[in-house]
Biopython code that builds the backbone (N, CA, C, O; Angstrom):
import numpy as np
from Bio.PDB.StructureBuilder import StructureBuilder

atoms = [
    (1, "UNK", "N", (-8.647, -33.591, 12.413)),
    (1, "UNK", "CA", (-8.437, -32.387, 11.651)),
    (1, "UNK", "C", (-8.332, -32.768, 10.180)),
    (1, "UNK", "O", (-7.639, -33.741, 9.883)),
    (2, "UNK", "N", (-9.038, -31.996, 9.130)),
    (2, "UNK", "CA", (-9.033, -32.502, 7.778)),
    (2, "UNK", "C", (-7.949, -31.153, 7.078)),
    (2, "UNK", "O", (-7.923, -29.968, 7.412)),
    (3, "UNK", "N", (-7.081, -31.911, 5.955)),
    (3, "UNK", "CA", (-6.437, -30.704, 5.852)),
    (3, "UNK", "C", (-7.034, -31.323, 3.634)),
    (3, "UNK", "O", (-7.276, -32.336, 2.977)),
    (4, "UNK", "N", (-6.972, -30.138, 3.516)),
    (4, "UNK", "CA", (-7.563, -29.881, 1.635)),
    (4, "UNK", "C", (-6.198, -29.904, 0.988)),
    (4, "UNK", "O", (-5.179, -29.950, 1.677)),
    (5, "UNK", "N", (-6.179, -29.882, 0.055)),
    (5, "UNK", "CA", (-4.777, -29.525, -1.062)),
    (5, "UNK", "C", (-5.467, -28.857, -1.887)),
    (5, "UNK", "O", (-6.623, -29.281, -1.858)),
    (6, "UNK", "N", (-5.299, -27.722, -2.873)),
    (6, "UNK", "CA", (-5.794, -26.729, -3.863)),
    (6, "UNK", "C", (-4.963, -27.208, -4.655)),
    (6, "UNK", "O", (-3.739, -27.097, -4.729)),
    (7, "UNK", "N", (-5.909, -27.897, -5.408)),
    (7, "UNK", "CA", (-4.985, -29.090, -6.485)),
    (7, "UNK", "C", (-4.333, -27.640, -7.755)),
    (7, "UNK", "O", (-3.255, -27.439, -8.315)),
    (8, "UNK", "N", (-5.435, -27.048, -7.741)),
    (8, "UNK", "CA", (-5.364, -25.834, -8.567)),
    (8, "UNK", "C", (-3.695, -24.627, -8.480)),
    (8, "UNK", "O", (-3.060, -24.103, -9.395)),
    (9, "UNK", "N", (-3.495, -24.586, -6.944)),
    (9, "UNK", "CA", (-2.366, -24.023, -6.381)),
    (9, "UNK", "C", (-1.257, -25.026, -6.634)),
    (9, "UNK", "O", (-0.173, -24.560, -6.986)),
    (10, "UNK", "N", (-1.401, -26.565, -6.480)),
    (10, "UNK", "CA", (-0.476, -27.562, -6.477)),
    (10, "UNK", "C", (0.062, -27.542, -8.060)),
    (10, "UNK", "O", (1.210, -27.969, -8.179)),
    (11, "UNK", "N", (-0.402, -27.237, -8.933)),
    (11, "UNK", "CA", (0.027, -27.292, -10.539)),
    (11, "UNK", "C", (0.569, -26.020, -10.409)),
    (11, "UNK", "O", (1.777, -26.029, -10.646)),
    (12, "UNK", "N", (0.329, -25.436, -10.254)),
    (12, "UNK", "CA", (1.012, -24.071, -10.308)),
    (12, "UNK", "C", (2.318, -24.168, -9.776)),
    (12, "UNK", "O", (3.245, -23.569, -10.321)),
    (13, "UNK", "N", (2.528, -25.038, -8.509)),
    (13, "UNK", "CA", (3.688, -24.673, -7.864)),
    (13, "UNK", "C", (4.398, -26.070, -9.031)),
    (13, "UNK", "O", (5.546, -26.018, -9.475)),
    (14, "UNK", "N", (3.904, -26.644, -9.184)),
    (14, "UNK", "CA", (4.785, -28.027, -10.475)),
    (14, "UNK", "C", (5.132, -27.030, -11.492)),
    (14, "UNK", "O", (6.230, -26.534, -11.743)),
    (15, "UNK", "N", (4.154, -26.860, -11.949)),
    (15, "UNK", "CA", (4.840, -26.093, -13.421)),
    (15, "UNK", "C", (5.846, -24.929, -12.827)),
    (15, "UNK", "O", (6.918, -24.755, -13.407)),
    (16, "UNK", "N", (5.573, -24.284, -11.897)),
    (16, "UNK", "CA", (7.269, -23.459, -11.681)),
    (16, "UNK", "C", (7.869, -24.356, -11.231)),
    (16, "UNK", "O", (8.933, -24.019, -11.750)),
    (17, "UNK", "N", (8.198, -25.500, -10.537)),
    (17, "UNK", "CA", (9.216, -26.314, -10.365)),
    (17, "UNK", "C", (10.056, -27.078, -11.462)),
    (17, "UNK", "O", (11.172, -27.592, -11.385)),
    (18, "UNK", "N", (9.062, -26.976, -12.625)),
    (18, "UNK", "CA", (9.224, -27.771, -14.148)),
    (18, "UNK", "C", (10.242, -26.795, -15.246)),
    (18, "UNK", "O", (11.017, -27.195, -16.114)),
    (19, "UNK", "N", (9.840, -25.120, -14.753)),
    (19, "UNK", "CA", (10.243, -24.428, -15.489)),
    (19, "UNK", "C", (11.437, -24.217, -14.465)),
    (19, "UNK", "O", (12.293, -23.594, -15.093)),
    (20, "UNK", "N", (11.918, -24.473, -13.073)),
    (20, "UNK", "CA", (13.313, -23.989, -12.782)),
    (20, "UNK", "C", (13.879, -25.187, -13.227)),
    (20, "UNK", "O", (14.977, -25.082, -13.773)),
    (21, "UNK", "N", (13.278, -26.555, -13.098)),
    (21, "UNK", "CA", (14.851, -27.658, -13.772)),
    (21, "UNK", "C", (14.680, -27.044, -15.324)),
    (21, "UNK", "O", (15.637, -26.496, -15.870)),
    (22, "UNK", "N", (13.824, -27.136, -15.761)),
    (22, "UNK", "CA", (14.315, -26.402, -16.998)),
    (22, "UNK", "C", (15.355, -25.433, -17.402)),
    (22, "UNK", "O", (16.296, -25.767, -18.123)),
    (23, "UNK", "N", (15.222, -24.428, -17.018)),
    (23, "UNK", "CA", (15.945, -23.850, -17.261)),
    (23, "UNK", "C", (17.760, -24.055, -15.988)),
    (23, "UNK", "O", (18.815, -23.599, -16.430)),
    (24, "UNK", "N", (17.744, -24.512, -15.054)),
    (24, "UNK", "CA", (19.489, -25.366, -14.696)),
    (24, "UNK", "C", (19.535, -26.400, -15.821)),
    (24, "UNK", "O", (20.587, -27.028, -15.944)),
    (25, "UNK", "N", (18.624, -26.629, -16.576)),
    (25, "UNK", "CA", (19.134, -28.017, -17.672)),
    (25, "UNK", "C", (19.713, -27.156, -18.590)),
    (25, "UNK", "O", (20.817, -27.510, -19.003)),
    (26, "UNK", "N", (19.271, -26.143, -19.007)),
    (26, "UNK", "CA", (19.208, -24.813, -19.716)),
    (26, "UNK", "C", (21.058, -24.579, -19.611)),
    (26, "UNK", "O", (21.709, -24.327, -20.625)),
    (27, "UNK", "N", (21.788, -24.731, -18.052)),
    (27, "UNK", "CA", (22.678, -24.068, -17.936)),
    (27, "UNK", "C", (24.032, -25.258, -17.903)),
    (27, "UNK", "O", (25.241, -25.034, -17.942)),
    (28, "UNK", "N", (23.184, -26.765, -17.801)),
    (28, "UNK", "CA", (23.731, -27.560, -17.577)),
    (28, "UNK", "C", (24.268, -28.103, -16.189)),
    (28, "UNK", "O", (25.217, -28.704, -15.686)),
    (29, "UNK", "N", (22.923, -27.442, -15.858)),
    (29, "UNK", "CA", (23.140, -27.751, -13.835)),
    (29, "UNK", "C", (22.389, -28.818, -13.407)),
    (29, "UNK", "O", (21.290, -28.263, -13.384)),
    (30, "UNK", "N", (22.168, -30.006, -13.032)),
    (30, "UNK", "CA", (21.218, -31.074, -12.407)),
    (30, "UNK", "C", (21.265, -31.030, -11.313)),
    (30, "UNK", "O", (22.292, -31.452, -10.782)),
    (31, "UNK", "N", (20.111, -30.468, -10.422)),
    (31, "UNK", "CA", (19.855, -30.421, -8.436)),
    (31, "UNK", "C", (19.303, -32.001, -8.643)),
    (31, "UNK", "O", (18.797, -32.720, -9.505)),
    (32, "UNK", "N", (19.622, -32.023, -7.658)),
    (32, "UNK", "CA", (18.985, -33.525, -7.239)),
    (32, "UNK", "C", (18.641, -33.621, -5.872)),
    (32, "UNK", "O", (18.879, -34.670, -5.274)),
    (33, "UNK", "N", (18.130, -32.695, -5.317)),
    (33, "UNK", "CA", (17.752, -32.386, -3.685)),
    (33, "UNK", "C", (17.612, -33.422, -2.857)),
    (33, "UNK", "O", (16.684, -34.182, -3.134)),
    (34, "UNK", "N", (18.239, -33.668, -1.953)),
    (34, "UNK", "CA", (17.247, -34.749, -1.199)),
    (34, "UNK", "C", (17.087, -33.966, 0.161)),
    (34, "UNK", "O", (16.971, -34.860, 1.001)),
    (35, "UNK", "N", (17.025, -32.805, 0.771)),
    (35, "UNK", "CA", (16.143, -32.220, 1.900)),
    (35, "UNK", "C", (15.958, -30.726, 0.894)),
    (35, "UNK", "O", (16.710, -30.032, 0.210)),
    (36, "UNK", "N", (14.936, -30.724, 1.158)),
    (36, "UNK", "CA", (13.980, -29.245, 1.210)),
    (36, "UNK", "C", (13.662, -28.686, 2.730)),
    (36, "UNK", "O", (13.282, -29.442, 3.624)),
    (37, "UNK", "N", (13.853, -27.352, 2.905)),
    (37, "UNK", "CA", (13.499, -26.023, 3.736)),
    (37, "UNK", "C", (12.551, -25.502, 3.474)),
    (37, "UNK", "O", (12.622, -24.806, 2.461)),
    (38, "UNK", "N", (11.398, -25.538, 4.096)),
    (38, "UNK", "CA", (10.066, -24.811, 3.714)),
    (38, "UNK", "C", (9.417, -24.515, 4.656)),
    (38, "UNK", "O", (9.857, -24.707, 5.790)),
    (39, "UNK", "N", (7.969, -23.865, 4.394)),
    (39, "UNK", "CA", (6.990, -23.700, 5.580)),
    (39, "UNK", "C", (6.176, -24.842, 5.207)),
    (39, "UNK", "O", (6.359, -25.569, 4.231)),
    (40, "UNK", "N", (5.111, -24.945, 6.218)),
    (40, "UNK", "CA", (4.244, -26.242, 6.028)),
    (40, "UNK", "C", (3.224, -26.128, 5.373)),
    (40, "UNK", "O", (2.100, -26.299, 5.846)),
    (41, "UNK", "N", (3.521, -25.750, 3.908)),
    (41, "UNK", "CA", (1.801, -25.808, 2.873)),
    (41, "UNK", "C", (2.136, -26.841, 2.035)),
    (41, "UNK", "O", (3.081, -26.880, 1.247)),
    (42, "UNK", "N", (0.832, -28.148, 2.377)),
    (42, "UNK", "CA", (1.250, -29.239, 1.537)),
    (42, "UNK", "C", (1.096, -29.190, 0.334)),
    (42, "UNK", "O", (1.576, -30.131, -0.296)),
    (43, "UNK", "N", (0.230, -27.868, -0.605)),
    (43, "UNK", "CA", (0.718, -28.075, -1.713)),
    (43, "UNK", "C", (1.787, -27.607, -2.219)),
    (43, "UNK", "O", (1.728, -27.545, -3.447)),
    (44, "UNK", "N", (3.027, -27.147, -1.633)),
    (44, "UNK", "CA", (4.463, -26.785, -2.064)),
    (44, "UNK", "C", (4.889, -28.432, -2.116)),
    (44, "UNK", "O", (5.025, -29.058, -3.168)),
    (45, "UNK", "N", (5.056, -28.958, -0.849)),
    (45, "UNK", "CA", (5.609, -30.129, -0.587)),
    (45, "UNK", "C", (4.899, -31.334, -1.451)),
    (45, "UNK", "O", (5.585, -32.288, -1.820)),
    (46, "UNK", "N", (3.604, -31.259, -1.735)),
    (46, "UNK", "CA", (3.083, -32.301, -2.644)),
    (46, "UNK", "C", (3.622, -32.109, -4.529)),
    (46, "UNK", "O", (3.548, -32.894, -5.474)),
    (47, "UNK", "N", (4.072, -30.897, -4.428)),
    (47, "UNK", "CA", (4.365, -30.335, -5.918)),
    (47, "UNK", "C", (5.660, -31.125, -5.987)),
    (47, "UNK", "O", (5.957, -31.921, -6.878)),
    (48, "UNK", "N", (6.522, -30.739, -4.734)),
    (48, "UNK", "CA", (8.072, -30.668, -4.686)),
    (48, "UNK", "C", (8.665, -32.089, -5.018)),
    (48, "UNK", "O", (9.600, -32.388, -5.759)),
    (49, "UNK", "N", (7.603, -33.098, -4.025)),
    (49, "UNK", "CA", (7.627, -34.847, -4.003)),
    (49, "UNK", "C", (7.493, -35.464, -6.053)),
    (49, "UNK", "O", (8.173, -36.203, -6.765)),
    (50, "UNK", "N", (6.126, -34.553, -6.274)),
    (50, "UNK", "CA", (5.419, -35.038, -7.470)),
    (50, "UNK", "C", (6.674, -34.684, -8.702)),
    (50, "UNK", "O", (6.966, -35.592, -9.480)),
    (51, "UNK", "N", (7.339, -33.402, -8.813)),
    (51, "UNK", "CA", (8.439, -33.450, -9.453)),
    (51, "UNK", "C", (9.620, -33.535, -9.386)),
    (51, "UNK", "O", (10.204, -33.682, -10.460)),
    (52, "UNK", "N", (10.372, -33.484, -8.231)),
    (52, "UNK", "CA", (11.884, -34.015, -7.960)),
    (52, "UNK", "C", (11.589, -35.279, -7.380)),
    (52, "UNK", "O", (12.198, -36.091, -8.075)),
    (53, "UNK", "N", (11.091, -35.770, -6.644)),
    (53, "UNK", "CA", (10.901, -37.335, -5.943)),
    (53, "UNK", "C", (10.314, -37.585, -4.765)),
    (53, "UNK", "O", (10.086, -36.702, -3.939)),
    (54, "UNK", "N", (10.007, -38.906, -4.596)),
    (54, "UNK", "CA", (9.504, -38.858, -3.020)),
    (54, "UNK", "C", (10.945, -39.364, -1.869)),
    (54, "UNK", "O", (10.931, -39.821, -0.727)),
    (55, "UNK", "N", (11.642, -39.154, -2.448)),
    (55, "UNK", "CA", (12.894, -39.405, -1.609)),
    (55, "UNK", "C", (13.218, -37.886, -1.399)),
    (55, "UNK", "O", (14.409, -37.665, -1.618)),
    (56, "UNK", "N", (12.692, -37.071, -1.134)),
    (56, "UNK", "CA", (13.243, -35.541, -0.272)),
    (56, "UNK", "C", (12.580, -35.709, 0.823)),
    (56, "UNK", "O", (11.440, -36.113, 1.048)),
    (57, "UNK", "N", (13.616, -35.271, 1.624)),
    (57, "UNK", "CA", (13.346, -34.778, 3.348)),
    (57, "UNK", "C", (13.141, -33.492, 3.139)),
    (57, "UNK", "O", (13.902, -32.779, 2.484)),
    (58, "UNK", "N", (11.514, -32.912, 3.992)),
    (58, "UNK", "CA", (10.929, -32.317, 4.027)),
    (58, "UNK", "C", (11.216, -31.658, 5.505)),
    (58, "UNK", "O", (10.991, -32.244, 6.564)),
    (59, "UNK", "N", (11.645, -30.600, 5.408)),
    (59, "UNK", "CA", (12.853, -29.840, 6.915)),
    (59, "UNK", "C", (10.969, -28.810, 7.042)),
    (59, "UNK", "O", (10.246, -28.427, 6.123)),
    (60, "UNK", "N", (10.838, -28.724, 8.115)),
    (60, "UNK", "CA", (10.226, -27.493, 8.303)),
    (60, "UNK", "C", (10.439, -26.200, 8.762)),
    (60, "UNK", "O", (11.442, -25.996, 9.446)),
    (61, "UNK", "N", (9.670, -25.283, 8.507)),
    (61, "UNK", "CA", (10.901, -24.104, 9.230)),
    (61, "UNK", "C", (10.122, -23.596, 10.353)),
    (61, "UNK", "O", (8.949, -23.288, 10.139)),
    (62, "UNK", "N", (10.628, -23.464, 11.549)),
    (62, "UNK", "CA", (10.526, -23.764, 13.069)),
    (62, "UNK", "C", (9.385, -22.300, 13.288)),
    (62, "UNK", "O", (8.397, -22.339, 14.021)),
    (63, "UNK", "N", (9.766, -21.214, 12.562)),
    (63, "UNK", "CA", (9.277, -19.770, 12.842)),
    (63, "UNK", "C", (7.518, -20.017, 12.167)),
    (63, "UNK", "O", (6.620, -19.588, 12.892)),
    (64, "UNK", "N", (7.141, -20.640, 10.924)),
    (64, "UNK", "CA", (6.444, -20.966, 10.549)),
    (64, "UNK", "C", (5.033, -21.725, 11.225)),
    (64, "UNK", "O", (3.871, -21.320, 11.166)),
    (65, "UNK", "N", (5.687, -23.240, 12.025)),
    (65, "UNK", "CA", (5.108, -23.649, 12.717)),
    (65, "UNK", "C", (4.662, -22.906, 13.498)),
    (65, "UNK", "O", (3.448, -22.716, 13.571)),
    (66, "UNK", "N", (5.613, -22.249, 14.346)),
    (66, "UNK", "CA", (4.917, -21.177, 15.773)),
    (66, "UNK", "C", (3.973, -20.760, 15.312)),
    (66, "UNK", "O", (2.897, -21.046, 15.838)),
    (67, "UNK", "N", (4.020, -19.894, 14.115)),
    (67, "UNK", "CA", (3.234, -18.722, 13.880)),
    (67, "UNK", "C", (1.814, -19.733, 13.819)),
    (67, "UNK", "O", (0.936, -19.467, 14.640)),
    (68, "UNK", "N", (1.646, -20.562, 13.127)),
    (68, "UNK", "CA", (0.535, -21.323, 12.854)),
    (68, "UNK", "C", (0.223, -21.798, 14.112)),
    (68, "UNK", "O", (-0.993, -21.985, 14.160)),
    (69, "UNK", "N", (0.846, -22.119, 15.305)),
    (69, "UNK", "CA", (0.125, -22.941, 16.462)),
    (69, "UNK", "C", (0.071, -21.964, 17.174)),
    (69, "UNK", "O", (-0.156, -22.309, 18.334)),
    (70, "UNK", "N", (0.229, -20.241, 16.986)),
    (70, "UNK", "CA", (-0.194, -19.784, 17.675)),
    (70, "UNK", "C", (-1.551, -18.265, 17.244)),
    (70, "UNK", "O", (-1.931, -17.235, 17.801)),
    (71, "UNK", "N", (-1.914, -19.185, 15.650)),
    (71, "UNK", "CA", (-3.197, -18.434, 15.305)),
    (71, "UNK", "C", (-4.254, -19.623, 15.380)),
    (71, "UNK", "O", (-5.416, -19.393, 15.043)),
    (72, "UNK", "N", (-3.826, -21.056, 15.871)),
    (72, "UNK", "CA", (-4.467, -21.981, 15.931)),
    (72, "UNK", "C", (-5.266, -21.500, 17.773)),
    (72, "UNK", "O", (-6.413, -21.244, 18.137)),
    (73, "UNK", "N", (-3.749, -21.592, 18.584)),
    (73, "UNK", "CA", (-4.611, -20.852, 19.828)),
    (73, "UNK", "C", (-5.668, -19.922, 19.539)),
    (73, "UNK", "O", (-6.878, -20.142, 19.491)),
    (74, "UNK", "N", (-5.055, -18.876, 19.358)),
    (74, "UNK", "CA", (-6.318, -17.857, 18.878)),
    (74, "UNK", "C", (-7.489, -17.643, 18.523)),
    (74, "UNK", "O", (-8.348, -16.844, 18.896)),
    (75, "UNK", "N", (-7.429, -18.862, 17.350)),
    (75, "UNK", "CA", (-8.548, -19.506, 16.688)),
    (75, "UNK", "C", (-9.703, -20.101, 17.581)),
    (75, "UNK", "O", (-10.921, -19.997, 17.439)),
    (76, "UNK", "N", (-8.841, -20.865, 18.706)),
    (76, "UNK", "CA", (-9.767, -21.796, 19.643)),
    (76, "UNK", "C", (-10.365, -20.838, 20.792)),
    (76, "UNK", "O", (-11.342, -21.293, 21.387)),
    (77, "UNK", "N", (-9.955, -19.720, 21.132)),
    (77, "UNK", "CA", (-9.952, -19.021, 21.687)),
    (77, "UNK", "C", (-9.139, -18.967, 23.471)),
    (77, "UNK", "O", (-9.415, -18.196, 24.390)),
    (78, "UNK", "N", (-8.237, -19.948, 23.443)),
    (78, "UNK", "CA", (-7.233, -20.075, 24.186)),
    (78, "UNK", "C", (-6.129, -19.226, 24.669)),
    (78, "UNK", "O", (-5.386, -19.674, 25.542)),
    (79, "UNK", "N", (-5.961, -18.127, 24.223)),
    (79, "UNK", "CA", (-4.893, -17.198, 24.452)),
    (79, "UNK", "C", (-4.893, -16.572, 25.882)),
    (79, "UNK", "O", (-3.940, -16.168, 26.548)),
    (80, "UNK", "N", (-5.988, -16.597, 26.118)),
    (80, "UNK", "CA", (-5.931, -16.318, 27.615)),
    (80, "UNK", "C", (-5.917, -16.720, 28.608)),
    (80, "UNK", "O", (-5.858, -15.966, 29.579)),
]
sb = StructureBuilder()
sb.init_structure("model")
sb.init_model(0)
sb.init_chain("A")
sb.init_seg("    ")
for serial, (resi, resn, name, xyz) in enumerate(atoms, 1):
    if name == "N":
        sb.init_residue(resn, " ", resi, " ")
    sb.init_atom(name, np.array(xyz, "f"), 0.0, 1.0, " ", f" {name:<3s}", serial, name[0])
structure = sb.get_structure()
């Protein structure tokens, strides 16, 4: 299975990640995350690594997956 990154979508999600530490620096707040909660689009998670670090644990969220392995059935035409 080949999966793409929309390098184009991936800057987008950096530069809003750039502009929220910005502005907690703004308030005098420093996150320093080390797990993230998300769904599984690697360009959130490739943004998230590229500007807070590659030391975050990457949690997935369980409802997400389903939904995807079960338009993947669909897709294959397996549902029945």
């Amino acid at each position: 299975m080949k999966y793409s990154v929309n390098l184009e979508k991936q800057s987008t999600y950096e530069q809003m990640f750039r502009i929220i530490l910005a502005e907690c620096n703004k308030r005098k707040y420093y996150p320093d995350p080390i797990q993230v909660h998300l769904d599984f689009e690697i360009s959130v998670i490739n943004a998230l690594k590229n500007i807070i670090g590659s030391h975050l644990t990457i949690l997935g969220c369980f409802y997400h997956l389903c939904q995807s392995t079960h338009r993947r059935i669909q897709k294959l035409g397996l549902e029945n």
